[in-house]
C-alpha positions as CSV (number, residue, x, y, z in Angstrom):
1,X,112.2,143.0,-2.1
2,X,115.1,144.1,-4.8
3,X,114.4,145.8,-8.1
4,X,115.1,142.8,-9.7
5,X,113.0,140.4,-7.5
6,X,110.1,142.9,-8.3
7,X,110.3,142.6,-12.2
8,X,110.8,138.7,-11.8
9,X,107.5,138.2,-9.5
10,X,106.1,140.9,-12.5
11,X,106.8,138.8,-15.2
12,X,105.3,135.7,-13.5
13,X,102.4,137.5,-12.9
14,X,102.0,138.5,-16.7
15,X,103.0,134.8,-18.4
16,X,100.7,133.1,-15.5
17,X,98.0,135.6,-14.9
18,X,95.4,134.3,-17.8
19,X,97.2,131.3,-18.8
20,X,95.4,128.4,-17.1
21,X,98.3,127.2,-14.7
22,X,97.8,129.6,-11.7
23,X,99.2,133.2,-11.4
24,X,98.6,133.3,-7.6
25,X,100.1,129.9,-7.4
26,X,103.5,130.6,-9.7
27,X,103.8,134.2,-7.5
28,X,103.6,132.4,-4.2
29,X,106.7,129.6,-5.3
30,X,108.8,132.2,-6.8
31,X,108.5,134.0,-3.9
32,X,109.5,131.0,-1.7
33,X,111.9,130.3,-4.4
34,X,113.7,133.5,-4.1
35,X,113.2,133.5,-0.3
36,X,111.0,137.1,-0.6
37,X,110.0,138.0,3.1
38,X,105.6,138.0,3.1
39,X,105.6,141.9,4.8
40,X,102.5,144.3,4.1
41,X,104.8,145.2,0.7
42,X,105.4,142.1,-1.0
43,X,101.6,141.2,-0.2
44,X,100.5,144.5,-1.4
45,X,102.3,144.2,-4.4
46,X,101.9,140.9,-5.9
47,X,98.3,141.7,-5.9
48,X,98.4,145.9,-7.1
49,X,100.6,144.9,-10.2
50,X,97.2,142.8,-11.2
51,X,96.7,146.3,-12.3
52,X,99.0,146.3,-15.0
53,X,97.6,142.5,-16.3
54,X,94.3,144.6,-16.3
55,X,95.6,147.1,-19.1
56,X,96.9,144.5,-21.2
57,X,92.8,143.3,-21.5
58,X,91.5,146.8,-22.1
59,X,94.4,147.0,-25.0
60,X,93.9,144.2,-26.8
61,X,89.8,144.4,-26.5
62,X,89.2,147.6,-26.0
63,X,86.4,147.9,-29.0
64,X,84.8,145.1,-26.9
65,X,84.6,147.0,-24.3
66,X,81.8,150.0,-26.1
67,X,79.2,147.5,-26.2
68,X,75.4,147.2,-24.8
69,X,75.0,147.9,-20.9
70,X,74.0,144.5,-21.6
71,X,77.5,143.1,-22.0
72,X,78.3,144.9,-18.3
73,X,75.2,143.5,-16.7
74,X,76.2,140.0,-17.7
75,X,80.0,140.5,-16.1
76,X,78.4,141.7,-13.2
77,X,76.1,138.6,-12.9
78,X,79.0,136.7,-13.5
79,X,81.6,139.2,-10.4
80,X,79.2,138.9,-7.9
81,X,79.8,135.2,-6.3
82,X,83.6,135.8,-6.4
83,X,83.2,138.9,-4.9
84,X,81.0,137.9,-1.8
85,X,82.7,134.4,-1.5
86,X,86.4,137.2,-1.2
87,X,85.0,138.7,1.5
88,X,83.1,136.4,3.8
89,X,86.5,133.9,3.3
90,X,89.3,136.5,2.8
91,X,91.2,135.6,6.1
92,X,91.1,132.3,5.3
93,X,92.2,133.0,1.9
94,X,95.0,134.8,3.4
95,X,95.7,132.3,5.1
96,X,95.8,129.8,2.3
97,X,98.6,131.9,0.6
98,X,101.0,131.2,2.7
99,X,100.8,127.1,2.4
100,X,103.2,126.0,-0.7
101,X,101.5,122.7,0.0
102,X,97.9,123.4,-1.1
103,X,99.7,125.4,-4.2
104,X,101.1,122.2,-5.5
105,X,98.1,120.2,-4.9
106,X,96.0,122.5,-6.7
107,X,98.4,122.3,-9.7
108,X,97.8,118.8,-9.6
109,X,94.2,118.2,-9.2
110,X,93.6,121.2,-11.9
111,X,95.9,119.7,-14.6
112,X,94.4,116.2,-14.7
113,X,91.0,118.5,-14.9
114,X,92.6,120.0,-18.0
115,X,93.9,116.9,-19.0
116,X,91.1,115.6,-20.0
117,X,89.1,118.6,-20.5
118,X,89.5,118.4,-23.9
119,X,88.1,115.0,-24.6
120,X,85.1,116.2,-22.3
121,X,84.6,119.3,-24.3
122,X,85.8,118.1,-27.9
123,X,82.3,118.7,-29.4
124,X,81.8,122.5,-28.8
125,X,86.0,123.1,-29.8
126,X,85.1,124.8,-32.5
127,X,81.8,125.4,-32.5
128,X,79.8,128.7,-32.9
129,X,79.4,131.0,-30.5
130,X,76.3,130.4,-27.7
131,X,74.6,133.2,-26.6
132,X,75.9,134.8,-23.2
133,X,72.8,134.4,-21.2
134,X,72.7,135.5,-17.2
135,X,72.5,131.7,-16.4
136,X,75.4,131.0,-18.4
137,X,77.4,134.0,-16.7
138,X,76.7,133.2,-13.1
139,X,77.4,129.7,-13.8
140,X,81.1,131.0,-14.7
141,X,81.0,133.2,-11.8
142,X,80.7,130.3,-9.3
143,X,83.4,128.5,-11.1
144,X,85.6,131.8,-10.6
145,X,85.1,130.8,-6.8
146,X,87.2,127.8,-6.8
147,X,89.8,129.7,-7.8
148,X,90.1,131.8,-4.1
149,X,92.3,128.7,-3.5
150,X,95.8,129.5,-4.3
151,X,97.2,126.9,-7.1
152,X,93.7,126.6,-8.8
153,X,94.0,129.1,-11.6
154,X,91.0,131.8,-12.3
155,X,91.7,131.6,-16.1
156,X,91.5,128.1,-16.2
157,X,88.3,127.7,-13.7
158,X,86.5,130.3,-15.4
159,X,87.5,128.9,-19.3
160,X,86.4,125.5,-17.8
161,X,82.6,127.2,-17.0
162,X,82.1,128.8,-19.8
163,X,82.7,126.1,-22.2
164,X,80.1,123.2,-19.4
165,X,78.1,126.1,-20.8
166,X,78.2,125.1,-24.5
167,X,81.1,128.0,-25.3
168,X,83.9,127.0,-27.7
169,X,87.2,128.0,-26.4
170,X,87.4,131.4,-27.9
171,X,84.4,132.6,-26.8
172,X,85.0,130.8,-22.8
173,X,88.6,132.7,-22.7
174,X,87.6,136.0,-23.9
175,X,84.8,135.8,-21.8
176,X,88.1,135.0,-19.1
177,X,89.7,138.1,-19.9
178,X,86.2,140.2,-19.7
179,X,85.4,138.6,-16.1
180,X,89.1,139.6,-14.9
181,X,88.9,143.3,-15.4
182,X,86.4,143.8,-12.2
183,X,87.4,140.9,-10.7
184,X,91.3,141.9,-10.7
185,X,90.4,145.8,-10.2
186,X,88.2,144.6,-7.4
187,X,90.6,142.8,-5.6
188,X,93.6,145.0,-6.2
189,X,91.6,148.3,-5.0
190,X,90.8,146.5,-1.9
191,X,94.1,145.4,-1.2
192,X,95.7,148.5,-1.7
193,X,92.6,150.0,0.9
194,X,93.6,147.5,3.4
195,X,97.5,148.1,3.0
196,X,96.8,152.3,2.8
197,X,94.6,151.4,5.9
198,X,97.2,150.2,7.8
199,X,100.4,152.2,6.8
200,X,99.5,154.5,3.2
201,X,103.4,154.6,3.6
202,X,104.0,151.6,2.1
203,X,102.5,152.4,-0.9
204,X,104.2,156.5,-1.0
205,X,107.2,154.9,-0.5
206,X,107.4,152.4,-3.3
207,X,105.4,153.7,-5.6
208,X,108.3,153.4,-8.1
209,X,108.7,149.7,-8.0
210,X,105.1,149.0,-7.6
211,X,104.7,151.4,-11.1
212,X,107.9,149.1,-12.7
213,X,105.7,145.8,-11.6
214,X,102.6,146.9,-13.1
215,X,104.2,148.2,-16.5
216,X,106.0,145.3,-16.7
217,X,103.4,142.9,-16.0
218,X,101.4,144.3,-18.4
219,X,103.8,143.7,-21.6
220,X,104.3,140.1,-20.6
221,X,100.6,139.8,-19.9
222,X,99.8,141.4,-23.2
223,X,101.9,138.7,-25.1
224,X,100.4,136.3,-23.0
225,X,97.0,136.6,-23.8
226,X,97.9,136.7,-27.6
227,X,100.1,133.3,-26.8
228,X,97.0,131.3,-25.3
229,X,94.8,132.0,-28.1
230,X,97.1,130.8,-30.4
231,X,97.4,127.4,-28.4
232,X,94.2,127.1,-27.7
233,X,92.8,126.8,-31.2
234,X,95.9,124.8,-31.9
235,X,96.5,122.4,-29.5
236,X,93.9,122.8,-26.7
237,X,94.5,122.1,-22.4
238,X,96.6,119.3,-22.7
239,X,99.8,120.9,-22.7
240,X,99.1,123.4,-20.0
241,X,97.1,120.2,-17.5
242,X,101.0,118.4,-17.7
243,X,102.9,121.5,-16.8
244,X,100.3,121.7,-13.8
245,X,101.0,117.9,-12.9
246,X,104.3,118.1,-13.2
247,X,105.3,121.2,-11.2
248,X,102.9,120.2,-8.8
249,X,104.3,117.1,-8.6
250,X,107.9,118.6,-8.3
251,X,107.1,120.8,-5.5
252,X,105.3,118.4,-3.4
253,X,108.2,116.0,-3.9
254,X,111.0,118.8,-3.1
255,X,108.9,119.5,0.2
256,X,108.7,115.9,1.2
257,X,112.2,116.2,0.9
258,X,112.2,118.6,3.1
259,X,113.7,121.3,0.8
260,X,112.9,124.7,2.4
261,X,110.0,126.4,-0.1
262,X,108.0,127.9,2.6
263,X,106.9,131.7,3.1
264,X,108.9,133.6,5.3
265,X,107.3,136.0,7.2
């Protein structure tokens, strides 16, 4: 991986990471796109620049974040399914990385969900804030489950639970953003465990261009954040649910083709 593929892959990462389209899913066709070899390193670091997404979170709600132990019970409540879901299916997550196919499919399926999302949810739009009950957070936290398959977006599964919950969009993404902190600092610790496991070489010796990807995903993923609030009030799923289609739509069409997009390994 080049300097420059880094930063590109980092700057997917921060536009899709808590948009509702699919970070994992926009990482894994750039990286076919740009024909980025799937070695311990470019695994490692797709996932360790999550880091830097993380940041972005903590700087934008860090005042949220000196709250009740309360507030940190409920985003455990809501961690825990993801977290024993990761482990008990991580090889055949791994595995699930590597297909383009079920990336587009997801895209699919998830827009039309988004689609019409906001007809299903058009009465609690703007409506006051529910209380965050442990119920209501485990409910999201099993909804952050579908999202271990690539293409189906952890932003958008998770905004989706929280508003079947009675939450108006403000309240489900922030709640988003909350739920990603463990869930992304989880999952990048880990990885980096497994990679140090293996060979700690590969992270001592590209430390710099993981640092770049991190610092750079977390200015895009800062901007974002603020970007998806904005639309959301504004103009709601829609517009993100017909990206999904159509990209999903392009992909599978491109590999029917039989236009190279797989991994290489």
């Amino acid at each position: 991986m080049t300097i420059l593929e880094a930063i590109i892959i980092a700057i997917v990462e921060g536009i899709t990471e808590f948009l509702p389209i699919s970070s994992t899913g926009h990482m894994i066709i750039t990286q076919a796109i740009l024909g980025v070899e799937s070695d311990q390193f470019t695994k490692a670091f797709t996932v360790i620049i999550q880091f830097g997404a993380i940041t972005s979170v903590l700087a934008l709600y860090w005042n949220r974040f000196f709250q009740s132990i309360d507030f940190y019970y409920k985003l455990l409540v809501a961690f825990i399914p993801a977290a024993i879901f990761g482990l008990l299916l991580g090889d055949y997550i791994d595995d699930m990385l590597e297909q383009v196919d079920v990336v587009a499919i997801s895209l699919m399926l998830g827009g039309w969900i988004l689609i019409y999302s906001d007809k299903w949810f058009a009465k609690n739009f703007d409506s006051p804030e529910a209380p965050v009950t442990s119920k209501n957070a485990l409910v999201v936290g099993l909804f952050q489950c579908i999202a271990l398959i690539p293409g189906v977006s952890r932003s958008a599964a998770t905004i989706l639970g929280g508003m079947t919950m009675g939450w108006n969009r403000k309240q489900a993404a922030e709640f988003s953003f909350f739920l990603a902190v463990p869930t992304m600092f989880a999952a990048s610790l880990k990885k980096t465990y497994d990679v140090v496991k293996i060979d700690y070489h590969i992270i001592t010796d590209h430390w710099g261009i993981m640092l770049l990807g991190c610092v750079v995903a977390a200015i895009v993923a800062f901007l974002s954040i603020k970007t998806l609030m904005v639309m959301l009030q504004n103009k709601g799923f829609a517009a993100f649910g017909w990206y999904r289609v159509i990209l999903g739509g392009t992909i599978l069409a491109l590999l029917m083709a039989r236009v190279p997009l797989e991994i290489m390994d």
